[in-house]
Backbone as JSON Lines, residues from 0, in Angstrom:
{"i":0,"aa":"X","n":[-21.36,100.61,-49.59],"ca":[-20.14,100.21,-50.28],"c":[-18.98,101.04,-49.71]}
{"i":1,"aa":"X","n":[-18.03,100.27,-49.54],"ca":[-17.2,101.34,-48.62],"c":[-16.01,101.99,-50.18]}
{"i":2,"aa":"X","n":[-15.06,102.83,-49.29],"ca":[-14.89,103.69,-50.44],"c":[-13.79,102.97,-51.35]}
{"i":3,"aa":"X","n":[-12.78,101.93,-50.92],"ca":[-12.06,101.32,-51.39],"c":[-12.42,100.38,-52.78]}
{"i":4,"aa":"X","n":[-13.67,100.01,-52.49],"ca":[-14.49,99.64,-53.78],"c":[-15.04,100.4,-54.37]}
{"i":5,"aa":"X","n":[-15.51,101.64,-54.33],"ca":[-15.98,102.6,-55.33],"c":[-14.72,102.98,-55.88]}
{"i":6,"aa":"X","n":[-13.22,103.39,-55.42],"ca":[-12.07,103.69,-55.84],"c":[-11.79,102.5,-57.19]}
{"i":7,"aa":"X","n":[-12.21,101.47,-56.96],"ca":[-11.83,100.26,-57.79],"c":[-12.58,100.46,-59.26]}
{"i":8,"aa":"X","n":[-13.98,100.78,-58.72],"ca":[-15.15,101.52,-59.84],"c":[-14.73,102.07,-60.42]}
{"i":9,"aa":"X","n":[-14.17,103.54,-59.79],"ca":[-14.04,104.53,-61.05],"c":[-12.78,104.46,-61.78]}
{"i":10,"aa":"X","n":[-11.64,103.07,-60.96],"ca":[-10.46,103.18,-61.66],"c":[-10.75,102.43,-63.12]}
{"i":11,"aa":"X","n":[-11.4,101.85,-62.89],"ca":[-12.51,100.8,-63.95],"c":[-13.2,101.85,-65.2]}
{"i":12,"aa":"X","n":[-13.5,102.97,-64.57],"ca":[-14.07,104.05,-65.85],"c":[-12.86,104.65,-66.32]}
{"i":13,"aa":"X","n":[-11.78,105.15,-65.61],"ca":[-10.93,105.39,-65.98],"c":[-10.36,104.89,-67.07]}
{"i":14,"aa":"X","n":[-10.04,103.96,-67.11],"ca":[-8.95,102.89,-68.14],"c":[-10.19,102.28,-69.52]}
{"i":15,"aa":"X","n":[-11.36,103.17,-69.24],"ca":[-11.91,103.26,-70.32],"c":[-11.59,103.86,-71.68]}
{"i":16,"aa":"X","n":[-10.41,105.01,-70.62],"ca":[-9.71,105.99,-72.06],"c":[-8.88,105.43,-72.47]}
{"i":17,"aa":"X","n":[-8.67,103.96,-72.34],"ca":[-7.6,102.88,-73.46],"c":[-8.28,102.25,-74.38]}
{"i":18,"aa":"X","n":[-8.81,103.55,-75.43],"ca":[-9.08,103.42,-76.58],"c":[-8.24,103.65,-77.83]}
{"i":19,"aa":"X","n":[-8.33,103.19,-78.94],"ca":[-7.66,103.71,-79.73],"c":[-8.2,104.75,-80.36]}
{"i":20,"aa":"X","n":[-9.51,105.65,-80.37],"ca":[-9.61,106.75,-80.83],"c":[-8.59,108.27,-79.66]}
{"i":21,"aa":"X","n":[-8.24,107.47,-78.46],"ca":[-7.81,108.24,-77.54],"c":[-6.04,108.57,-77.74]}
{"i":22,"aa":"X","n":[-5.57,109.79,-77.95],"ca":[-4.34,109.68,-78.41],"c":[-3.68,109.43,-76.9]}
{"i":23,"aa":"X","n":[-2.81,108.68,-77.12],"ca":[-1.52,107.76,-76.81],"c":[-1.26,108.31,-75.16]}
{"i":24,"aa":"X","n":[-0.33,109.28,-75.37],"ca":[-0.46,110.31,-74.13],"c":[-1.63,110.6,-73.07]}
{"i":25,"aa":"X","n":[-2.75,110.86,-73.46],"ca":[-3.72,110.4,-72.73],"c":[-3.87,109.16,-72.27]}
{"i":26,"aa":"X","n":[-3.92,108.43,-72.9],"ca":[-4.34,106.9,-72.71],"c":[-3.38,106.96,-71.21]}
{"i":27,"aa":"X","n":[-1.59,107.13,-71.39],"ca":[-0.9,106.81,-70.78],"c":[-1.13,107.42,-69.58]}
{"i":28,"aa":"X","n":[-1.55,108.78,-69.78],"ca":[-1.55,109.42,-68.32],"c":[-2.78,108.89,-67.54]}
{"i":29,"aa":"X","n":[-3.71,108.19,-68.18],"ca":[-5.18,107.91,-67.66],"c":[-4.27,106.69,-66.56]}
{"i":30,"aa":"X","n":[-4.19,105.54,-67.36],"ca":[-3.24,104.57,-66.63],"c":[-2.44,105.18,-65.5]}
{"i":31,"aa":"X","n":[-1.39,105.91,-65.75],"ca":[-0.92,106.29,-64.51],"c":[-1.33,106.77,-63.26]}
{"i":32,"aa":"X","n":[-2.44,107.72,-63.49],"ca":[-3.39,108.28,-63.06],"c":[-3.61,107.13,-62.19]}
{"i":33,"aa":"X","n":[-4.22,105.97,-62.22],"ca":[-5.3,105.26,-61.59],"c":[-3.67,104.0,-60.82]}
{"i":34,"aa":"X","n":[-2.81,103.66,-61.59],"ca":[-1.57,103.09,-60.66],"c":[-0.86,103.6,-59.92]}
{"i":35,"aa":"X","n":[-0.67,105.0,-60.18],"ca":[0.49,105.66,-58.99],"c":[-0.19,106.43,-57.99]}
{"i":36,"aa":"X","n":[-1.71,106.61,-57.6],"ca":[-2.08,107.5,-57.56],"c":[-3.22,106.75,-56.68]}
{"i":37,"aa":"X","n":[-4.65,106.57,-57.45],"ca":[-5.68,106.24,-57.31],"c":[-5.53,104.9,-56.48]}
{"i":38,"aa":"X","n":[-5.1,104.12,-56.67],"ca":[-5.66,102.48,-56.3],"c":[-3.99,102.28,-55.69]}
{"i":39,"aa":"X","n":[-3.07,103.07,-54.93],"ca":[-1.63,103.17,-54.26],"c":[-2.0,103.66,-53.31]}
{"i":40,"aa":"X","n":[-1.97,102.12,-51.83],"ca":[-2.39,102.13,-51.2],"c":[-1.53,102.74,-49.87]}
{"i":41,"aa":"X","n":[-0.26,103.06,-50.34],"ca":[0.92,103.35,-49.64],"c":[0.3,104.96,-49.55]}
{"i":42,"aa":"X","n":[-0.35,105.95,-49.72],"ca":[-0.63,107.01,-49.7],"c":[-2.05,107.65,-49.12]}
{"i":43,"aa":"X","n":[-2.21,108.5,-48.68],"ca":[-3.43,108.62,-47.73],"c":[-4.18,108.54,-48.9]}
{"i":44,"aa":"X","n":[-5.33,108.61,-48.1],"ca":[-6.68,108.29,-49.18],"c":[-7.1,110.11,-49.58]}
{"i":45,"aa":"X","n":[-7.23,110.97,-49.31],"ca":[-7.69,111.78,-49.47],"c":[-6.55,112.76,-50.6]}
{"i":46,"aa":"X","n":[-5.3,112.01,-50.87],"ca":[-4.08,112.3,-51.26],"c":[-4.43,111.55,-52.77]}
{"i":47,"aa":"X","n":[-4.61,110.85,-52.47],"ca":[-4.33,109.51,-54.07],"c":[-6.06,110.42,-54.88]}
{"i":48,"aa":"X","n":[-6.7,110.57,-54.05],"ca":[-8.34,110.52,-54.58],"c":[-7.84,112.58,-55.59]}
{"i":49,"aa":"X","n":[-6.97,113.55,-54.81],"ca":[-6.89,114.88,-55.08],"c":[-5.78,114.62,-56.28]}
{"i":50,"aa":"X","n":[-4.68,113.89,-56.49],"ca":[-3.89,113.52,-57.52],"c":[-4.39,113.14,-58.4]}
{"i":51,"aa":"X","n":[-5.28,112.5,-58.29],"ca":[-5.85,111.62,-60.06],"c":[-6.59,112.79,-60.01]}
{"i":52,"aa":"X","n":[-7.48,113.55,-59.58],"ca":[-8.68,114.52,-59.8],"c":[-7.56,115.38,-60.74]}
{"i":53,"aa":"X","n":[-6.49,115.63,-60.12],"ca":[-5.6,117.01,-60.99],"c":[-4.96,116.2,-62.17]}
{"i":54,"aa":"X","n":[-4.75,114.91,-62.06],"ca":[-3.95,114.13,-63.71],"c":[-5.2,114.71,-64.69]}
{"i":55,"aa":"X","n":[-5.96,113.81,-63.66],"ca":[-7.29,113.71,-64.9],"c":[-7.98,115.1,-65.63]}
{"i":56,"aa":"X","n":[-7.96,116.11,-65.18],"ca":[-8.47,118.02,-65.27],"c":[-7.12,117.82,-66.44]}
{"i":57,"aa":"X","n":[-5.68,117.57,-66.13],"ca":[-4.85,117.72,-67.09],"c":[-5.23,117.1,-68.08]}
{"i":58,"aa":"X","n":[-5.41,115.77,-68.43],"ca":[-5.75,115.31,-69.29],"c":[-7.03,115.24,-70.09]}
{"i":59,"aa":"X","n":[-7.85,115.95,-69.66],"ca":[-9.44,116.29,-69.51],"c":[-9.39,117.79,-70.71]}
{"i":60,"aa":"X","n":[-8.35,118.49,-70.35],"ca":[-8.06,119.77,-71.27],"c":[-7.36,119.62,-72.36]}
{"i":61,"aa":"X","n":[-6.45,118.64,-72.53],"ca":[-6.05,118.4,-73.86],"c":[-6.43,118.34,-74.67]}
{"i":62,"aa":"X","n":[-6.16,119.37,-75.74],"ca":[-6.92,119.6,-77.47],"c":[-7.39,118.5,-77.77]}
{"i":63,"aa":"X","n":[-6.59,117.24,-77.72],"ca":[-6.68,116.57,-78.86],"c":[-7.76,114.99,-78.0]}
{"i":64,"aa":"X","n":[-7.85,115.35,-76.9],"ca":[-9.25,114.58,-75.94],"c":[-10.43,115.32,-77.1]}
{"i":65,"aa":"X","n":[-10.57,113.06,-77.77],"ca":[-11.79,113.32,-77.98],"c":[-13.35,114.07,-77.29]}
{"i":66,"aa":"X","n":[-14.08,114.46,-77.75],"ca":[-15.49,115.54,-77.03],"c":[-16.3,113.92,-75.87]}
{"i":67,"aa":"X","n":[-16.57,112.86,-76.22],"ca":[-16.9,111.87,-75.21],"c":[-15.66,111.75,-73.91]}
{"i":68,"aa":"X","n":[-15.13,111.52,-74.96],"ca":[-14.12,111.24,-73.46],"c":[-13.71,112.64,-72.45]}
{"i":69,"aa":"X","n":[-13.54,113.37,-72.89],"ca":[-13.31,114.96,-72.45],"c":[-14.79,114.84,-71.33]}
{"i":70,"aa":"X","n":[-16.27,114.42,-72.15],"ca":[-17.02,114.44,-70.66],"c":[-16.83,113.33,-69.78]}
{"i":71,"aa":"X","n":[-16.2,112.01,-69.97],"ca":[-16.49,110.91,-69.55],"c":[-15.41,111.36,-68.64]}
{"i":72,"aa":"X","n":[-13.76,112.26,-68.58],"ca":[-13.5,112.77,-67.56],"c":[-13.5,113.69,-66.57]}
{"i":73,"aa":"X","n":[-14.59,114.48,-66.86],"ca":[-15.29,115.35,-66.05],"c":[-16.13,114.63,-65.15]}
{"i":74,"aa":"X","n":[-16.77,113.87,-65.44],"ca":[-17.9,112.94,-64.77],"c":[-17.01,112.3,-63.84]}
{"i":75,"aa":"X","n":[-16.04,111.63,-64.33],"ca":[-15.33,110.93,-62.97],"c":[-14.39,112.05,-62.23]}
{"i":76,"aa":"X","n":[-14.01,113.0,-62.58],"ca":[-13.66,114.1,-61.72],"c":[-14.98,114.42,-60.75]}
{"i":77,"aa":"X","n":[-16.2,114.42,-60.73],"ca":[-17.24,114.99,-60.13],"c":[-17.33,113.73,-59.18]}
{"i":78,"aa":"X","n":[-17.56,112.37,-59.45],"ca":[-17.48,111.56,-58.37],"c":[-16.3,111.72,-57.59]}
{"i":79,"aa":"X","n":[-14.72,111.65,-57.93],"ca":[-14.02,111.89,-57.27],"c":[-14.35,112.51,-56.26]}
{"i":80,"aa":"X","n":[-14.52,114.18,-56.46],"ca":[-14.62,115.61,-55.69],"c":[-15.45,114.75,-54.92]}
{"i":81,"aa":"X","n":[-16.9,114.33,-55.07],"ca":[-18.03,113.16,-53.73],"c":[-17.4,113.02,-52.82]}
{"i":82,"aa":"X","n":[-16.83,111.89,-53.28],"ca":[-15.66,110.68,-52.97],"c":[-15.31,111.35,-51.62]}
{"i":83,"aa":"X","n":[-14.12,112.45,-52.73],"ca":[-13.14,113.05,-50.9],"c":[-14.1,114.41,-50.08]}
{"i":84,"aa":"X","n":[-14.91,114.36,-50.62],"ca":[-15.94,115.18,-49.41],"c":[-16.52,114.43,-48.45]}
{"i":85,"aa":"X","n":[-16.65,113.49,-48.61],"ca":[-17.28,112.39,-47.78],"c":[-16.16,112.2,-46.85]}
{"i":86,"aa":"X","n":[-14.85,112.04,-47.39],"ca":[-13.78,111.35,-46.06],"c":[-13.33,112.36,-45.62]}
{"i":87,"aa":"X","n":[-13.44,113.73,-46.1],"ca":[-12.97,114.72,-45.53],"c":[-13.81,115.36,-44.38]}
């Protein structure tokens, strides 16, 4: 699978945190995270893949990140880190 479709994958787990137990701010930065960043194709790949890794750690530490979702963004931080070891 090349990496442009696994990028599509995890933007797909991502926008999982558009829940409503997920407060608002999160939600929003998750979204941004994966449009300005992740799946913006105008930017190197090893660039877009290290930006969402650091949104997501931000949003990953926020108090008020439910305890699932808090791991569910660690987990896609850990594929990320894969991700750009491989193209690096």
């Amino acid at each position: 699978m090349d990496i442009e479709a696994r990028l599509e994958q995890i933007s797909t787990v991502i926008l999982q945190l558009d829940d409503s137990k997920v407060p608002r701010n999160i939600r929003r930065g998750a979204k941004e995270s994966v449009e300005l960043w992740l799946l913006n194709k105008n930017k190197e790949m090893d660039v877009r893949i290290a930006m969402t890794q650091s949104k997501l750690e931000e949003l990953g530490q926020d108090p008020n990140i439910p305890m699932e979702y808090g791991t569910l963004v660690f987990q896609i931080n850990t594929a990320l880190e894969q991700l750009l070891a491989e193209i690096l």
